[in-house]
KOLKOLVEX-458638 format. One line per 3 residues: number of its first residue (from 1); for each residue x, y, z of C-alpha. Coordinates in Angstrom, 2 decimals, always signed. Layout:
<sites>
NUM = X Y Z | ...
</sites>
This chain:
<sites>
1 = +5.94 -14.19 -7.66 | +6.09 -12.78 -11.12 | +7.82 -15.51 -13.52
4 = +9.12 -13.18 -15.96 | +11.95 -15.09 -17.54 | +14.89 -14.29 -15.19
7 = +18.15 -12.39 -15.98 | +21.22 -12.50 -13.61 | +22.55 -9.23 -14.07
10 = +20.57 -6.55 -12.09 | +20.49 -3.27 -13.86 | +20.78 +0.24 -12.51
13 = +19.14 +3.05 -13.34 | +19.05 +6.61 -11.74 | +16.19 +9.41 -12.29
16 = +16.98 +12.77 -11.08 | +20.13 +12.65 -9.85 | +23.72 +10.16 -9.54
19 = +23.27 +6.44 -7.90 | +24.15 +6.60 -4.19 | +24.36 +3.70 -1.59
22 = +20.98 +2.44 -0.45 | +19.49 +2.88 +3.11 | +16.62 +4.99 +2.28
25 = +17.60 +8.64 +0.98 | +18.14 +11.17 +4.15 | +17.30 +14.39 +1.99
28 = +13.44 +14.40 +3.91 | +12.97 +14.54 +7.72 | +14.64 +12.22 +9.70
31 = +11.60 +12.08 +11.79 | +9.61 +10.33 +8.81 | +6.89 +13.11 +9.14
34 = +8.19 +15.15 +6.27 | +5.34 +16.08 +4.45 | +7.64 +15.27 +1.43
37 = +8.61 +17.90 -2.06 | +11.36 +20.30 -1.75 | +14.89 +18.10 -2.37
40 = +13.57 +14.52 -1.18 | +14.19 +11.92 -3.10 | +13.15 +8.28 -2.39
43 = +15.11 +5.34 -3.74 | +13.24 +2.38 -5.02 | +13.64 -1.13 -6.45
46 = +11.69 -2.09 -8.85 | +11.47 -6.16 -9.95 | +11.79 -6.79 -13.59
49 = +7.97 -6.70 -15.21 | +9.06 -5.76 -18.38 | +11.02 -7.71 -21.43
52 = +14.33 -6.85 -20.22 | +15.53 -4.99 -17.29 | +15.99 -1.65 -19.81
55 = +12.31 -1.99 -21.07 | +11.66 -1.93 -17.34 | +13.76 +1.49 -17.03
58 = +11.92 +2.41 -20.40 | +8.67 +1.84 -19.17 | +8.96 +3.51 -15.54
61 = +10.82 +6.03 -16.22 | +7.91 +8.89 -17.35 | +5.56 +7.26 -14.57
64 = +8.15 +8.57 -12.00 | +9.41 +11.53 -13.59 | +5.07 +12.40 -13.84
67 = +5.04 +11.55 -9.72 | +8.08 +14.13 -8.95 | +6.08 +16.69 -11.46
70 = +3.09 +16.26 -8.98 | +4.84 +15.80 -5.78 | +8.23 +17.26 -5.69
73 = +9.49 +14.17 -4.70 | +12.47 +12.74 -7.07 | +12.71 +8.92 -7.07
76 = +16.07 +6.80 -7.60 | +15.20 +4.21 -9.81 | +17.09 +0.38 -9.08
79 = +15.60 -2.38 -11.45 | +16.86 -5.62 -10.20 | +16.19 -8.60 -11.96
82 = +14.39 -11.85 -10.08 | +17.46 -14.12 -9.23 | +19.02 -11.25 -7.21
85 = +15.70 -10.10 -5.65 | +15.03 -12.02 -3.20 | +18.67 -11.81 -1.89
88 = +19.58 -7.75 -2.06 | +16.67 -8.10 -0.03 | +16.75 -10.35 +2.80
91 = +20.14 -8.45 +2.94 | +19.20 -5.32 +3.37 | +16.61 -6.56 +5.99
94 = +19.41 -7.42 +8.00 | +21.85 -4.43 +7.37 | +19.88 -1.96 +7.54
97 = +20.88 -0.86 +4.03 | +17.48 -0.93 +1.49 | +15.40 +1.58 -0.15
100 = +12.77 +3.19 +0.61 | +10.33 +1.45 -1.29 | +10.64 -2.03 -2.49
103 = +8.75 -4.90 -4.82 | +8.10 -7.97 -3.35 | +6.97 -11.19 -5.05
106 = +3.90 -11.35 -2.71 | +4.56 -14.91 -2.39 | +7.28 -13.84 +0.18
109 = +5.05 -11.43 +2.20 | +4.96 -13.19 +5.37 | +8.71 -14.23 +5.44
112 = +9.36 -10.58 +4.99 | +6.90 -9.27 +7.43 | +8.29 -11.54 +9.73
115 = +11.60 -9.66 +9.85 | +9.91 -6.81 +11.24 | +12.08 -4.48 +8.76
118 = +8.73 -2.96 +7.34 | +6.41 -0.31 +7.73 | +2.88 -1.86 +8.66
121 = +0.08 -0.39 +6.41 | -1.92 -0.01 +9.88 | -4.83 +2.30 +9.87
124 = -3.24 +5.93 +9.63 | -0.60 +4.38 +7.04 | -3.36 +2.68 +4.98
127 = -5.36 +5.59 +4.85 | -2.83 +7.43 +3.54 | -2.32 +5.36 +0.44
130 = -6.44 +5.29 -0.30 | -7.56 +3.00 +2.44 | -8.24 -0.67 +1.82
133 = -11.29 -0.79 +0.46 | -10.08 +0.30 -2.84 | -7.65 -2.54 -3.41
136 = -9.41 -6.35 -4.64 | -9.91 -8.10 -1.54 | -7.76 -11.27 -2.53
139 = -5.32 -9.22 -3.69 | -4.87 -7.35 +0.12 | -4.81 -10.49 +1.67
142 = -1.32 -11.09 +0.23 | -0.26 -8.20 +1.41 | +1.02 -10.65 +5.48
145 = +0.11 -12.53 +7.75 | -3.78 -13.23 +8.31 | -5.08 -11.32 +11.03
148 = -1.96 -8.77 +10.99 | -1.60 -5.22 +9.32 | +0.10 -6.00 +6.22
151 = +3.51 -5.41 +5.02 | +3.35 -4.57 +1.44 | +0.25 -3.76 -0.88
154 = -0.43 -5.44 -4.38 | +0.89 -3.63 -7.11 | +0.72 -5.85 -10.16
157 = -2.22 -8.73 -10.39 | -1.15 -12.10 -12.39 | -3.04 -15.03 -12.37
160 = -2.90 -18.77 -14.05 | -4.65 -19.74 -17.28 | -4.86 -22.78 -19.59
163 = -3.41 -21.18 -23.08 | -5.52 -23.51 -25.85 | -4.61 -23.29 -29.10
166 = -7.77 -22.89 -31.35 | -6.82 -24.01 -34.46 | -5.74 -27.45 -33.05
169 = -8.87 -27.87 -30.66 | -10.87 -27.32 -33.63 | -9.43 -29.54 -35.91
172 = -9.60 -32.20 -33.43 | -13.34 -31.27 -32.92 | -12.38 -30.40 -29.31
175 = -13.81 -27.79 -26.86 | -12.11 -25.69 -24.35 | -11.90 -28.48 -20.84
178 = -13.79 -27.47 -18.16 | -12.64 -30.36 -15.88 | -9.64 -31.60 -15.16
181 = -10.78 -35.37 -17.10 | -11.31 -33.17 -20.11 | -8.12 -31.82 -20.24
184 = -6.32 -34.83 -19.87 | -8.87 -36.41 -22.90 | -8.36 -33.65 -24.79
187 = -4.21 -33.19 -24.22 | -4.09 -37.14 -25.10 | -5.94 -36.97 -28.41
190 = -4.11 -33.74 -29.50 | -0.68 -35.88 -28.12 | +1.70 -37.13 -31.47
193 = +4.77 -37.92 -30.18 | +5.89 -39.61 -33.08 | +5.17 -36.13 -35.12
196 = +6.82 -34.27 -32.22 | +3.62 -32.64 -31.09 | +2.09 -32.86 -27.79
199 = -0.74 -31.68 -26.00 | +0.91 -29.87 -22.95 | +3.86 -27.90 -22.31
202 = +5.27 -28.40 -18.19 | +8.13 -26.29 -16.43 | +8.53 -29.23 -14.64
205 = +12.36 -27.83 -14.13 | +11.11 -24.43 -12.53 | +10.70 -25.52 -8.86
208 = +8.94 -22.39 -8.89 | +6.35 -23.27 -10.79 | +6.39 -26.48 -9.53
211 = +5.37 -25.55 -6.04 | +2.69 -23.22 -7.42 | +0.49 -25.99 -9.42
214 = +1.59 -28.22 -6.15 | -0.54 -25.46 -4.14 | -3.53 -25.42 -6.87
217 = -3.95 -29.19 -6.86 | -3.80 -29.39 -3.33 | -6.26 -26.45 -3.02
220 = -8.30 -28.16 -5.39 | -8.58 -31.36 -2.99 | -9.21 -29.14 -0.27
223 = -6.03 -29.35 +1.46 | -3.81 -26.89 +3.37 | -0.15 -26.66 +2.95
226 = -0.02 -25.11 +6.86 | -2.15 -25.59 +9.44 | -3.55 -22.58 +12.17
229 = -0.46 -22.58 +14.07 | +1.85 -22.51 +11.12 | +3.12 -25.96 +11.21
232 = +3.68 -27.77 +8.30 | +0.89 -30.28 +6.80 | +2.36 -31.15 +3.32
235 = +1.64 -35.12 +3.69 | -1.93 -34.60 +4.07 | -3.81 -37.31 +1.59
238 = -5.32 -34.18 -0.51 | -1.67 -32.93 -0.91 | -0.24 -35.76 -2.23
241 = -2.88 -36.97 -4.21 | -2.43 -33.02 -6.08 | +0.86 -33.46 -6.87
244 = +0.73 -36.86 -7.84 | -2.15 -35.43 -10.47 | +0.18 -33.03 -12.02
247 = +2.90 -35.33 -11.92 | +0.90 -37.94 -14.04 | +0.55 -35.48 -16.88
250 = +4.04 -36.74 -18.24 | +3.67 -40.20 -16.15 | +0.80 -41.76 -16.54
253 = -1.57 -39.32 -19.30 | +1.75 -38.93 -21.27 | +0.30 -35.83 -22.86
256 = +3.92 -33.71 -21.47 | +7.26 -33.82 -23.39 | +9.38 -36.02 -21.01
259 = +12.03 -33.43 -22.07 | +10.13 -30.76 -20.14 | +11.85 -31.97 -16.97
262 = +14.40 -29.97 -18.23 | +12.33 -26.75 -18.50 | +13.50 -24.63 -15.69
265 = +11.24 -21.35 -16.54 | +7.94 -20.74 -17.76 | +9.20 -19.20 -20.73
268 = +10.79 -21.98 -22.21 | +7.10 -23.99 -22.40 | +5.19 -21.19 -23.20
271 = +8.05 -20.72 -26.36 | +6.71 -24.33 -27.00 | +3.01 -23.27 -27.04
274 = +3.82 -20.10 -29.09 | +5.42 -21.67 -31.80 | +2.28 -24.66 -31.59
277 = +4.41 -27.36 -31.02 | +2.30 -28.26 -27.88 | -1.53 -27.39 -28.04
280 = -1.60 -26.01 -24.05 | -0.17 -24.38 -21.25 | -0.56 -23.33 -18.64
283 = +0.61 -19.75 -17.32 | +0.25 -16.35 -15.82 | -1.54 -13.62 -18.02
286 = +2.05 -12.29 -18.54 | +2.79 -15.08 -20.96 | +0.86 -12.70 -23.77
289 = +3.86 -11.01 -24.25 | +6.02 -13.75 -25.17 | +3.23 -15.44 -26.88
292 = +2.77 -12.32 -29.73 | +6.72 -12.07 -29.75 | +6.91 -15.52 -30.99
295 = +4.48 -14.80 -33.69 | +1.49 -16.39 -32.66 | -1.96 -13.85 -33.28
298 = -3.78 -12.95 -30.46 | -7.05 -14.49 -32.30 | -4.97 -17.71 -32.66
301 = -5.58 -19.35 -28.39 | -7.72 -18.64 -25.80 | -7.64 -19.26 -22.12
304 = -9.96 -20.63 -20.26 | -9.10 -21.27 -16.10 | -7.23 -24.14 -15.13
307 = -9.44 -26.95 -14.58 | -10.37 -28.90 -11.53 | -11.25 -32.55 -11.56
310 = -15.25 -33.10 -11.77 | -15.60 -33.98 -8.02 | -12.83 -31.33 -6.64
313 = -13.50 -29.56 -2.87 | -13.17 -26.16 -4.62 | -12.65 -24.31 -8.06
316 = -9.12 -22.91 -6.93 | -7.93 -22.38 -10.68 | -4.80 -20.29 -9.40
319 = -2.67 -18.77 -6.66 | -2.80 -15.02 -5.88 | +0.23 -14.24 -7.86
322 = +1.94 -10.72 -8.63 | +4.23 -8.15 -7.12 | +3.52 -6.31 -3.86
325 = +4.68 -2.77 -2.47 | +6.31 -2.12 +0.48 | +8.30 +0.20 +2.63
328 = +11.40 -0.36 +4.64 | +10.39 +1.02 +8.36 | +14.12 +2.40 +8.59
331 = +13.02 +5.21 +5.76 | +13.67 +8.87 +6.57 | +11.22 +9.74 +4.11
334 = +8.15 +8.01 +5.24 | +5.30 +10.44 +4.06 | +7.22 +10.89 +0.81
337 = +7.19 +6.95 +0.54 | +3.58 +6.74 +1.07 | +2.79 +9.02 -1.48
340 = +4.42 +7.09 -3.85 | +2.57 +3.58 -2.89 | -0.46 +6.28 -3.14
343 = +0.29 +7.15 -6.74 | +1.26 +3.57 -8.08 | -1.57 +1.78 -6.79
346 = -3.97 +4.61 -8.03 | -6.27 +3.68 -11.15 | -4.54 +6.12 -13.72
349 = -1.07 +4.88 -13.14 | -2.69 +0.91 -12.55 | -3.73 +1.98 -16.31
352 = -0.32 +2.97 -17.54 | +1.25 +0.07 -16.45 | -0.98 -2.39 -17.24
355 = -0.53 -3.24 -20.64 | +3.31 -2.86 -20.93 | +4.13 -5.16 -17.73
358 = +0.88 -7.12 -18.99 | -0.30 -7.28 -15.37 | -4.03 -7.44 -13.75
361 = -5.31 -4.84 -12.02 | -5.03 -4.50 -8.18 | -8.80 -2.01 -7.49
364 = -11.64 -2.83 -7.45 | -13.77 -2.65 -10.65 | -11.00 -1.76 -13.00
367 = -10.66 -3.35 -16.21 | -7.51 -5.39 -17.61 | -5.54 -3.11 -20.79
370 = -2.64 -6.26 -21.08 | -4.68 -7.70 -24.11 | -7.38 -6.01 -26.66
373 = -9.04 -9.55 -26.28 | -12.27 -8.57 -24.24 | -12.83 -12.86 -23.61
376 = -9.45 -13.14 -22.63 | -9.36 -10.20 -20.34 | -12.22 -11.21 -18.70
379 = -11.46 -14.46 -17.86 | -8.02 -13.74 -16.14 | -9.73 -10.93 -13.94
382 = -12.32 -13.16 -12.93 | -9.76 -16.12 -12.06 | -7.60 -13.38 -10.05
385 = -10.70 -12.05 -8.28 | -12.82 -15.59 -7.86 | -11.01 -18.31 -8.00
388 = -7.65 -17.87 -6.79 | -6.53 -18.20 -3.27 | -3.39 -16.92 -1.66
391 = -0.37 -19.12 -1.26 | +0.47 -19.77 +2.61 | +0.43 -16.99 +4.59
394 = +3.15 -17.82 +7.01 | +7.06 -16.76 +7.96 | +8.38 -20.37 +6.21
397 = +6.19 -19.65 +3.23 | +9.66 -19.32 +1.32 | +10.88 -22.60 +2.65
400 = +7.75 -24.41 +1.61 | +8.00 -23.00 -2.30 | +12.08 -24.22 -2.08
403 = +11.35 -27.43 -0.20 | +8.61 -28.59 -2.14 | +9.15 -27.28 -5.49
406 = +12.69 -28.90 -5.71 | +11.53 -32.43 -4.50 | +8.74 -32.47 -7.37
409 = +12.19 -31.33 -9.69 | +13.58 -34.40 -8.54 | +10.34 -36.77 -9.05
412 = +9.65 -34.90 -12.61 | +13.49 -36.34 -13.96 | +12.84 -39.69 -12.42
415 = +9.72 -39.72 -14.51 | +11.57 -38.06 -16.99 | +14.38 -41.14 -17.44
418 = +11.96 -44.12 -17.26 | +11.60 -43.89 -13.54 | +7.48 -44.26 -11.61
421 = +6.83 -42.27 -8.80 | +3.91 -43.56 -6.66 | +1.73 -42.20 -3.93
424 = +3.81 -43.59 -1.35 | +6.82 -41.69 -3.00 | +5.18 -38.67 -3.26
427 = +4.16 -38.75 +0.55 | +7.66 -39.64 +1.14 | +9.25 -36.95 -0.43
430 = +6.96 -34.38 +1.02 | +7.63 -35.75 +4.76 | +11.14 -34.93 +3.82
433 = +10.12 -31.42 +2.69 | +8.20 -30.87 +5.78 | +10.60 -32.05 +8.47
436 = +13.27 -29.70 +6.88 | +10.75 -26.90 +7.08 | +9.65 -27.84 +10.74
439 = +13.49 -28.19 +11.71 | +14.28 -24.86 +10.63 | +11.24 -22.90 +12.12
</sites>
């Protein structure tokens, strides 16, 4: 899911004509074969990409008014910021009551698919929007369930990176870490607590992010967070072993701001990195923004991927992250709606969007505008399309992110306040995660 800093309040915007009640706009043929033009207008939601939910209206605004110039087809603009997401629409899943077209964190594909309150991009419906082939293949696969015809389509690629700052590596006479032990050596030598600096910066708050580097580290031993069937396998030894790796970067390295535990956003430690009070992060390609705002130079980090250790299964360096299409199945407009999933996932408008909402693209073969640095650029889109690996595919995906993420919240402030968390702990903690997943599915 995109970790744009998150805002409460959910703005509302309107192109065309007044705000009316979702439910997908009736103006087209209530059949759904309306070939779309004429008075149709579609209502979408949009998730906040942008620095604020008006830069989002800013920013989206021409790109729509351009796709009514082409198609006839006026769209009702919603931006909603990411703490109401998630709940507008699981409730308009079950009223009956959405848009027509809707972002999705893709992280909650599968949960949502599982409603069965959305259009499946099956052959005639994925044709429609360009066919498959055009989209990266990792990013598709986020799109539902394995083996199913997805739910939603990527719309906006993000990946992780480790931020380094140069200046500091090269004053230390460091390199950029290719392993996981050279992190840690280098985090610990570039670690000063005593002159407030420190080599890493955690959102070890965010039970978002929390969850996410819980799934790379696990990845990165080999381990599953589900098995075939669905069920839960969190206290597998690969699992905990991951988390109790990320967990000892403020335990046992030391080379994290105990403090951090308080960090519930990735803004808040990549503010920390920005102003070079820490000498690395790690974060989505979206952090550029906030970087540059804070007054760093882009020629002042780099990134490099997130390391594994030396001897890991795989190079998993990230999840599949970003913001998916879809469309609600209950739409009276359905041709209308798939020309619009048409026109935003096609390269020009991929291009447009790109560098404002600093986002990867989704095709195949089409190159990154978020940054001018070529290096940088390059590495993110090869971590998005090589070495990252969808987050579980499966209906309790969301429980899994709230179960997990929140008990490594609760073992990051024990750490924080003096406390050890051990192996045993960890494996603990995660069997409580997984029976309250299992209960409920």
């Amino acid at each position: 899911m995109r970790l744009r800093s998150l805002v409460a309040a959910a703005a509302v915007s309107a192109l065309g004509i007044s705000l009316a009640a979702c439910g997908g706009s009736d103006s087209g043929d209530s059949s759904g074969g309306s070939s779309g033009g004429g008075d149709q207008t579609l209502t979408y939601w949009a998730s906040n990409q942008g620095t604020s939910l008006d830069n989002d209206k800013e920013v989206l605004t021409p790109v729509l008014e351009k796709f009514t110039a082409e198609t006839g087809v006026k769209v009702k603009l919603e931006v909603i910021g990411w703490n109401d997401l998630q709940t507008r629409i699981q409730t308009a899943t079950t009223s009956g009551q959405g848009p027509d077209v809707v972002n999705i964190g893709n992280t909650w594909a599968a949960s949502l698919q599982a409603t069965e309150a959305f259009l499946p991009f099956d052959g005639a419906a994925m044709d429609a929007i360009g066919g498959k082939d055009k989209f990266v293949p990792t990013a598709l696969a986020t799109g539902g369930k394995e083996g199913t015809d997805p739910t939603s389509v990527p719309l906006y690629g993000l990946a992780y990176g480790l931020y380094y700052n140069k200046a500091m590596f090269a004053a230390a006479g460091l390199q950029p870490p290719k392993t996981w032990e050279e992190m840690v050596a280098a985090a610990q030598k570039l670690t000063d607590p005593a002159k407030k600096t420190w080599g890493m910066a955690l959102a070890a708050g965010s039970y978002t992010e929390n969850v996410h580097f819980a799934f790379i580290n696990g990845a990165q031993n080999g381990a599953d967070w589900f098995d075939k069937d669905g069920k839960p396998t969190f206290t597998t030894d690969g699992n905990v072993q991951g988390v109790l790796r990320y967990l000892d970067l403020m335990q046992k390295d030391k080379v994290a701001n105990p403090s951090n535990a308080q960090y519930d956003n990735g803004t808040k430690s990549v503010n920390d990195f920005a102003t070079k009070k820490v000498a690395m992060v790690i974060n989505q390609n979206n952090a550029d923004s906030s970087i540059v705002a804070n007054g760093m130079k882009p020629g002042e980090y780099g990134v490099v991927p997130f390391p594994a250790p030396k001897d890991a299964a795989a190079p998993v360096a990230s999840h599949v992250a970003g913001i998916n299409l879809s469309i609600f199945k209950n739409t009276k407009n359905k041709d209308a709606a798939l020309k619009f999933v048409k026109y935003m996932t096609d390269a020009p408008t991929q291009t447009t969007l790109g560098k404002p909402f600093a986002s990867l693209p989704v095709l195949k073969d089409a190159k990154p505008v978020f940054t001018t640095d070529a290096a940088e650029a390059a590495t993110f889109q090869d971590i998005y399309n090589t070495k990252s690996k969808p987050l579980p595919l499966v209906p309790a995906e969301d429980q899994y992110e709230s179960t997990v993420g929140k008990a490594m919240n609760a073992m990051f402030a024990k750490i924080a306040t003096g406390g050890t968390v051990t192996a045993d702990e960890v494996k603990a903690a995660l069997k409580t995660a997984e029976d309250q997943v299992a209960a409920s599915s």
